[in-house]
Structures are given as structure tokens and as C-alpha cells.
NUNU-633157 format. One line per 4 residues: number of its first residue (from 0); their letters; for each residue y, x, z of C-alpha. Coordinates in steps of 0.001 Angstrom, whole numbers, padded with zeros to 6 digits. Layout:
NUM) a) Y X Z  ... .
% end
This chain:
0) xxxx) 001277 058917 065712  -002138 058776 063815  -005238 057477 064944  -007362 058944 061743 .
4) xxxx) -010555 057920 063901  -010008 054785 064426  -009771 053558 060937  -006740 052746 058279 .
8) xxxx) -005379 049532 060160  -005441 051334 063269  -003174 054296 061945  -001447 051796 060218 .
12) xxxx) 000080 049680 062754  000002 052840 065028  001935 054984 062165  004674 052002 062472 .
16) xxxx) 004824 051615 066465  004634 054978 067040  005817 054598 071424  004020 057101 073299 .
20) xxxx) 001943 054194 075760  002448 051367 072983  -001412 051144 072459  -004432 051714 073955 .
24) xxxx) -007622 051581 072152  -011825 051120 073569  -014497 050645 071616  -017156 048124 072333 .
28) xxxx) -020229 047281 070425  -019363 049186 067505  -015885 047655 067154  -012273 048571 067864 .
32) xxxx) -010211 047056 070303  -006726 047224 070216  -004427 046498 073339  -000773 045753 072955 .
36) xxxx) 001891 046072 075624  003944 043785 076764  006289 042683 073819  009250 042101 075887 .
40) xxxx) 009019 045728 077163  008816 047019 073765  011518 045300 072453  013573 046602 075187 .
44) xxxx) 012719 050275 075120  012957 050399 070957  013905 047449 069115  014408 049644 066043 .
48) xxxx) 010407 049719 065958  009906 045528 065763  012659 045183 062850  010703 048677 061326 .
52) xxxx) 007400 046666 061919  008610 043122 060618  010430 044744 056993  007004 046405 056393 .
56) xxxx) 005314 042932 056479  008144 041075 054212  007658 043388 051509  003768 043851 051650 .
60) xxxx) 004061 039989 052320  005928 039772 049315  003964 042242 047352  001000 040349 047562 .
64) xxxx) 001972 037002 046400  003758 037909 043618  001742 040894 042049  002593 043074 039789 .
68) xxxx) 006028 043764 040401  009029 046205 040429  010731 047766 042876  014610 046637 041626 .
72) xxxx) 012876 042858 040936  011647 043453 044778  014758 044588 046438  016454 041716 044455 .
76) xxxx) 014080 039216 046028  014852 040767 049055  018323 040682 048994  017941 044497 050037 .
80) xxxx) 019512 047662 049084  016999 049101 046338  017089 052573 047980  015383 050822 051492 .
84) xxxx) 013446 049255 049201  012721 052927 047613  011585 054380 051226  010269 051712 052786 .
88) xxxx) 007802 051414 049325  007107 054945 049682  006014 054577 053192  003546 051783 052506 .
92) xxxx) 002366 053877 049285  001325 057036 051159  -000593 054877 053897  -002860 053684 050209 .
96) xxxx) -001674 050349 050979  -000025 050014 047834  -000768 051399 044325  001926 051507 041671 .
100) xxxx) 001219 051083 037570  004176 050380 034408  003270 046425 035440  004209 047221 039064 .
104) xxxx) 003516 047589 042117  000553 046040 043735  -001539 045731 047112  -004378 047233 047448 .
108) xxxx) -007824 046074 049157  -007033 047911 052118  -003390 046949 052316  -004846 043171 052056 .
112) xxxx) -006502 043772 055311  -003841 045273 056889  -001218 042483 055996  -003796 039745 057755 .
116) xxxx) -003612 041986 060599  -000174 042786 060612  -000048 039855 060423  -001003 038399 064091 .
120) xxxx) 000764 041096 065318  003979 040282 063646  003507 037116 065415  003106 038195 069049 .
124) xxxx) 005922 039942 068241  007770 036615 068132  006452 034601 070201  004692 032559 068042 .
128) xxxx) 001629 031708 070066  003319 030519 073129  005755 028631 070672  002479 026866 069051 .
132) xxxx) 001598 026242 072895  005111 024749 073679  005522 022193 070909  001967 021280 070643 .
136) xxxx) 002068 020156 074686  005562 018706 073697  004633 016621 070270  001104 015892 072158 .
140) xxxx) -000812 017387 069747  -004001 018875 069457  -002972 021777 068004  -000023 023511 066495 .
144) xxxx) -000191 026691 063692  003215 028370 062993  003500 031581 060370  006080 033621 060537 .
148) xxxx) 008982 033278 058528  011353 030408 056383  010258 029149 053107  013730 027572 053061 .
152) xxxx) 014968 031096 052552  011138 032913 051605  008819 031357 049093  006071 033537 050032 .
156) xxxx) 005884 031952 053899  005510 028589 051759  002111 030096 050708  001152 032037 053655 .
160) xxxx) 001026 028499 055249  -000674 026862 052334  -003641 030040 053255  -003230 029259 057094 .
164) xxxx) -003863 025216 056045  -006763 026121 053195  -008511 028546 056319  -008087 025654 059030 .
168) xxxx) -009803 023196 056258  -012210 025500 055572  -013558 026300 059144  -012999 022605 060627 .
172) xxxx) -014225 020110 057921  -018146 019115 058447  -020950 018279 055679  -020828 014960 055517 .
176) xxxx) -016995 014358 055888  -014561 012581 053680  -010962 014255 053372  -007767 012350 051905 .
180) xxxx) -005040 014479 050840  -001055 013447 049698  000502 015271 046931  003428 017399 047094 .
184) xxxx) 004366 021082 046105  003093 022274 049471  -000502 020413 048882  -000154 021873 045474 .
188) xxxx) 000198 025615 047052  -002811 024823 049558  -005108 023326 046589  -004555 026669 044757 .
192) xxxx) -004822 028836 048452  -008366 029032 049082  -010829 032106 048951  -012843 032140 046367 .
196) xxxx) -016480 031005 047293  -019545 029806 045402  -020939 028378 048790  -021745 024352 047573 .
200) xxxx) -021042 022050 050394  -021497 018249 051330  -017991 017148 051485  -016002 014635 049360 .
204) xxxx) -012308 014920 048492  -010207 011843 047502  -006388 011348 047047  -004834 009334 049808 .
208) xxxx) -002192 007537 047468  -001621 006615 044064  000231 008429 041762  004183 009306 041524 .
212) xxxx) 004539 009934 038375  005671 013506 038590  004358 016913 037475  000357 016573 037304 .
216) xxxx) 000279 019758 039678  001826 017936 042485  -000111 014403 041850  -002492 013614 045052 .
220) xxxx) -005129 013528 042222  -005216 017265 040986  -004712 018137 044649  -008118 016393 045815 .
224) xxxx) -009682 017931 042909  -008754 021305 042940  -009253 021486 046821  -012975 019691 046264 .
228) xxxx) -013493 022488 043855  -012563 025052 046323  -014606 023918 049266  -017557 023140 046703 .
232) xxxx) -017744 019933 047656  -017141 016657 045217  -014117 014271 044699  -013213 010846 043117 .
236) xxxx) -010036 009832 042174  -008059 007113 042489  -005896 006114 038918  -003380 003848 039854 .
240) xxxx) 000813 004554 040278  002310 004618 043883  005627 003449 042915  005404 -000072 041342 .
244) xxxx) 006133 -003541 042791  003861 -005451 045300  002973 -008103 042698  001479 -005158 040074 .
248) xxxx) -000193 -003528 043111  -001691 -006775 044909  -003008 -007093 041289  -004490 -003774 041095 .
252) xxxx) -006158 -003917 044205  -008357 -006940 043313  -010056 -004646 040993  -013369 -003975 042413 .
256) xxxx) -013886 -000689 041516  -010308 000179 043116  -011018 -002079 045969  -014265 000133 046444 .
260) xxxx) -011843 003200 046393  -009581 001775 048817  -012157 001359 051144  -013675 004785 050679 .
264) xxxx) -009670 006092 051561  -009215 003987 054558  -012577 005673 055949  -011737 009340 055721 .
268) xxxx) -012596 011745 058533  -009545 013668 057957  -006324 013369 056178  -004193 016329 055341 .
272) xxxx) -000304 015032 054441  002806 017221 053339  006002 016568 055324  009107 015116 053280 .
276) xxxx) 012781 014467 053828  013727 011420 053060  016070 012142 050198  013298 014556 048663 .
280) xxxx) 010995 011662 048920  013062 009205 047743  013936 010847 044557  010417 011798 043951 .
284) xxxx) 009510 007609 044214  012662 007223 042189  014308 004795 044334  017622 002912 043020 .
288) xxxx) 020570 003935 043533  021255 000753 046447  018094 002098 048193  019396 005804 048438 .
292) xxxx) 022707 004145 049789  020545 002156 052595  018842 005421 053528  021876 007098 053882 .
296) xxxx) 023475 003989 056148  020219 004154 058467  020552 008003 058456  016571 008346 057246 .
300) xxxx) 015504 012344 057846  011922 012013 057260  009166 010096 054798  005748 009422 055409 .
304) xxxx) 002944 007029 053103  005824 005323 052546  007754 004701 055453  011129 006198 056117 .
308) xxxx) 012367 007435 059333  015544 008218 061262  015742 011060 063694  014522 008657 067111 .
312) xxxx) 011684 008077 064734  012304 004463 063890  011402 002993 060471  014405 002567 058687 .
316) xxxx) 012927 001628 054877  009716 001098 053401  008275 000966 050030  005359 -000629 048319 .
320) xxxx) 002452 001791 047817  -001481 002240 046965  -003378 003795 049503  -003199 004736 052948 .
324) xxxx) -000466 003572 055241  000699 005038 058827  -001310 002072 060164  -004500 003207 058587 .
328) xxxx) -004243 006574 060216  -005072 005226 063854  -008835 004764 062846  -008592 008752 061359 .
332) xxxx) -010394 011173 063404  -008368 013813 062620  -004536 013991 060545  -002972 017169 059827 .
336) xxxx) 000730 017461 058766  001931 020415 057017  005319 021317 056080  007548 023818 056458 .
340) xxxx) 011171 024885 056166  014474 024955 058239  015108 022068 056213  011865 020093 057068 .
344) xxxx) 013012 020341 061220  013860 016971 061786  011957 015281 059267  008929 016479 060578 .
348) xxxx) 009744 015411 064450  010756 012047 063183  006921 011862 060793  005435 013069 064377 .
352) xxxx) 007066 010838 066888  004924 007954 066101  001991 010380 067430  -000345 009647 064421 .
356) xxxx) -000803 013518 063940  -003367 015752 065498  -002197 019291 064117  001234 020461 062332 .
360) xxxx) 001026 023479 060342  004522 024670 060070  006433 028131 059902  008221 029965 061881 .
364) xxxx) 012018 028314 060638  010502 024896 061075  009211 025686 064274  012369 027166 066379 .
368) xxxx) 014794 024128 064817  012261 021550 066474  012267 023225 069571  015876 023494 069773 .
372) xxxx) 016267 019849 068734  013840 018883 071503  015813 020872 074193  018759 019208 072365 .
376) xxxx) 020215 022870 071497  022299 022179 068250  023408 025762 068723  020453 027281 067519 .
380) xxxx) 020357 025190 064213  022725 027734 062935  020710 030763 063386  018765 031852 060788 .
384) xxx) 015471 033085 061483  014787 036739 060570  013308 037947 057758 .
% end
């Protein structure tokens, strides 16, 4: 069923859900609505359409983020036959939303749109919006943004979230405002996430800890800068390590200029911070060997500026540091966590449970796990999320 009048995404998403009654479509004020029915129902009547829907989205999903490629890299990837691969490809090719060269294959402009679409559509399809509705009233947050998908298991949800985080910066943060970031590979993805724009705005960008002494990517540093260079705003950094003993960082902060810096951190309008386990954490800070042993004994699941936490959200460990602490964030108008991951379930609920946070952007694996472990439903911690 093709709706050639109504424009490419239109036929698109029609060509895939092709139910007699599945959409209806007005036009108002020069733009296209289109009206869904109930997903339940369609589920029902043809679940062969949602899985036919949901593949096409992986692999355009995947497409996209990791341009050009080939079609037996892709099915590998995918962990699919390379003959679905083949068909489903060929599908997606004759709608022009892919275009194929020795590199590759590739997305094209029009099959950009139509995976941002697809998109939202893929996610009422879920149930992600009354999911985002459920655990934000639960957590007592402000608001909650899931994506579809597991980057435990996908690395391309990993940086569809980084874009839903870089968008959510984009539209909320003022002239005028101060933002403090962490480091961390997912503040690394959302540093490198953001549209390109020449638009030159009034907002500073500092890191909200010292350093770790890990890959420069990752450092809170390169992360304020390269997100200050993407909003066009400005940034100053802060050069001192995260991970040395109180008596080197007492000594540190009586520096004036670092003092000043301090200061300048403490007072952000917004803080954006990754989500950690606690053993990812703890290896990253390089923690001895006794340490790891006494997070283990206190069964730590989560790590936040510094503080470790068990799963009823009690601090179990802490560490010296430079830079904000979970203390500081009361005066913060706004914190954000993001983090994502089957594997980032509990930590995240046990970051949360001190109610600090304003917004979690998670995905979709992240998500289900913390509702189940909120309903206390181990069951459902074995079940995969689809892909």
C-alpha cells in the first residue's frame, strides 16, 4: 500500500504496515497528519508487520552510524542470515532510502528522515512513552527519555541516546547558563552527537571533575570542550587529576585560580553525568586491589562523583575527588543522568534513589530491567530485549 501523494515517509512507513485500516491520513495547514491505530490491536491482528517494521529500523539504524558498509560486514553485525540481510537491503534500496557504492552501502538524505521518523513510531510500537511516563512518576523525576534498543547488545542505541541527550541539551540550555559535564565513553559519544551548527551562543561549558587519567577522549575536559564547541558557546577547563589523595587535593584546591574554578563548578545551572557500575568505575579510578574486595563485600552496583552505592541506594565507599560531589548537586537547577545498557539497570536505580536527578536518558534495555526491579520481577531480567 502506497501513498505516492503523501510524500516518501508516508509511503514509507505505509509500504511497511501495509493493514487495510492501519492509517488514516488529513491534511491541515499544509502538513500531513498521520493517525496510528491502536498498537495493541495491530499487534494482535499481524504481528509479522511490527517485527517487519522494527528489522527495517535496526539495519537503517545501523546503516547510518556506521557508513559505508557491506552487506556480509552488516549481516555479521547483525548476527543475521546474509540472504535477509540481501532482501531486507533491497527493500530499503528501492524505497531510495539507501544508495549502494564499492565503499558500501549508505543512507541517504531521505532515508535520514525517515529513520527519525521511524523512529517514534518504532517506539509507540513498544510502549516506550507510557514506559518514560511510568518510571519517571516512579523515580520522581521530571522527566524520563528511553530509545529503543540495548547498547549492551547494540552499539548504535549507545549513540542514538548520545543524539537524544545532545537534542535535549540543545533545546533546554538558556544563554546565560553554565553546564558541568562528567567524562565517560557515553559523554564522549554525546560530545561528538550534535548537529552541526554555526549558530554562536552565550553558554559556558566546564568539566565537573578532575581528570582520571584515561584516554583523553573520555576525560571530562575534552567532553566540555567539544560539547562547548558544538553548542557555540565557550568552556574553561579544569587541570587537575580526580584520583589522588586528600592531602595532594586539599593542596590543589588552595590554588586560587583552581579555587576560582571550583566555585564556577559548584554554580552550574545544569549538570549532565554518565551512569557507572561500580566495578567499571572503580577500575577506571584504579582502586587497589583491598578496595575492589570492600566493594564486592558491600555488594556496590552503582558509582556516582565518587560515591559508591549498593542496590537500596546506600553509600557503601567513597573516594577522594576534585570537583563536584552528590552534595553539591542539591543547589543544581537541573541534573541529567544518562546511561544506558541492560547492564547499567541497577546501577542507575541505586545513582537515582538519592533523588538528586531531574531527567534519565536511558534505552530501551535499561529501561524494562528497572521497571522489573521496581515491581521486584527478577523474571524479566532474563529476557532480552528485541532487536
Amino acid at each position: 500500500m502506497v501513498y505516492s501523494d503523501l510524500g516518501t515517509s508516508v509511503s514509507f512507513v505505509a509500504t511497511l504496515v501495509s493493514v487495510p485500516g492501519s492509517m488514516q491520513f488529513r491534511r491541515a495547514a499544509g502538513r500531513t497528519h498521520v493517525y496510528m491505530v491502536n498498537q495493541d490491536i495491530l499487534r494482535k491482528i499481524a504481528p509479522e508487520i511490527t517485527e517487519l517494521v522494527e528489522k527495517r529500523y535496526i539495519i537503517l539504524r545501523n546503516i547510518y552510524f556506521i557508513q559505508p558498509v557491506g552487506r556480509r560486514a552488516l549481516a555479521a553485525r547483525l548476527r543475521l542470515p546474509e540472504r535477509t540481510v540481501r532482501n531486507e537491503v533491497d527493500v530499503l534500496r528501492e524505497q531510495g532510502l539507501l544508495v549502494s557504492n564499492p565503499a558500501g552501502m549508505a543512507v541517504t538524505n531521505t532515508g535520514e528522515r525517515i529513520l527519525g521518523e521511524l523512529k517514534e513510531y518504532v517506539r509507540e510500537l513498544r510502549g516506550l512513552s507510557e514506559l518514560e511516563r511510568r518510571l519517571a512518576r516512579i523515580l520522581g523525576l521530571q522527566q524520563m527519555i528511553i530509545v529503543p534498543g540495548d547498547s549492551d547488545t547494540d552499539e548504535t542505541v549507545k549513540k542514538e541516546m548520545a543524539k537524544a541527550t545532545a537534542r535535549y541539551l540543545k533545546n533546554v540550555l538558556k544563554d546565560g547558563e553554565v553546564l558541568a559535564v562528567t567524562g565517560g565513553t557515553t559523554l564522549a559519544e554525546v560530545a561528538i552527537s550534535f548537529p552541526t551548527s554555526m549558530e554562536k551562543r552565550d553558554i559556558m561549558v566546564v568539566p565537573a571533575r578532575g581528570g582520571l587519567g584515561e584516554e583523553v577522549e573520555k576525560q571530562a575536559n575534552t567532553v566540555a570542550a567539544n560539547i562547548a564547541q558544538h553548542l557555540g558557546g565557550v568552556y574553561r577547563l579544569l587541570h587537575v587529576p580526580d584520583d589522588v589523595g586528600d592531602d595532594v587535593i586539599a593542596s590543589l584546591c588552595s590554588d586560587p585560580k583552581i579555587k576560582d574554578m571550583l566555585d564556577l563548578i559548584k554554580k552550574a545551572d545544569m549538570v549532565l553525568h554518565g551512569i557507572g557500575s561500580a566495578e567499571e568505575m572503580a577500575k577506571r579510578r584504579g582502586l587497589q586491589e583491598s578496595d575492589l574486595r570492600l566493594l564486592a563485600a558491600h555488594k556496590a552496583v552503582g558509582e556516582a562523583f565518587g560515591y559508591y552505592f549498593n542496590e537500596q541506594g546506600d553509600v557503601v565507599y567513597s573516594t577522594s575527588s576534585v570537583g563536584l560531589r552528590m552534595e553539591d548537586l542539591m543547589t543544581i537547577n537541573k541534573v541529567v543522568a544518562v546511561g544506558g545498557g541492560r547492564s547499567k539497570a541497577e546501577a542507575a536505580l541505586a545513582v537515582m534513589s538519592n533523588h538528586y536527578q531531574h531527567v534519565c536518558i536511558t534505552d530501551e534495555g535499561a529501561a524494562r530491567l528497572m521497571e522489573a526491579r521496581l515491581k521486584g520481577n527478577s523474571a524479566v531480567f532474563d529476557t532480552p530485549v528485541r532487536l
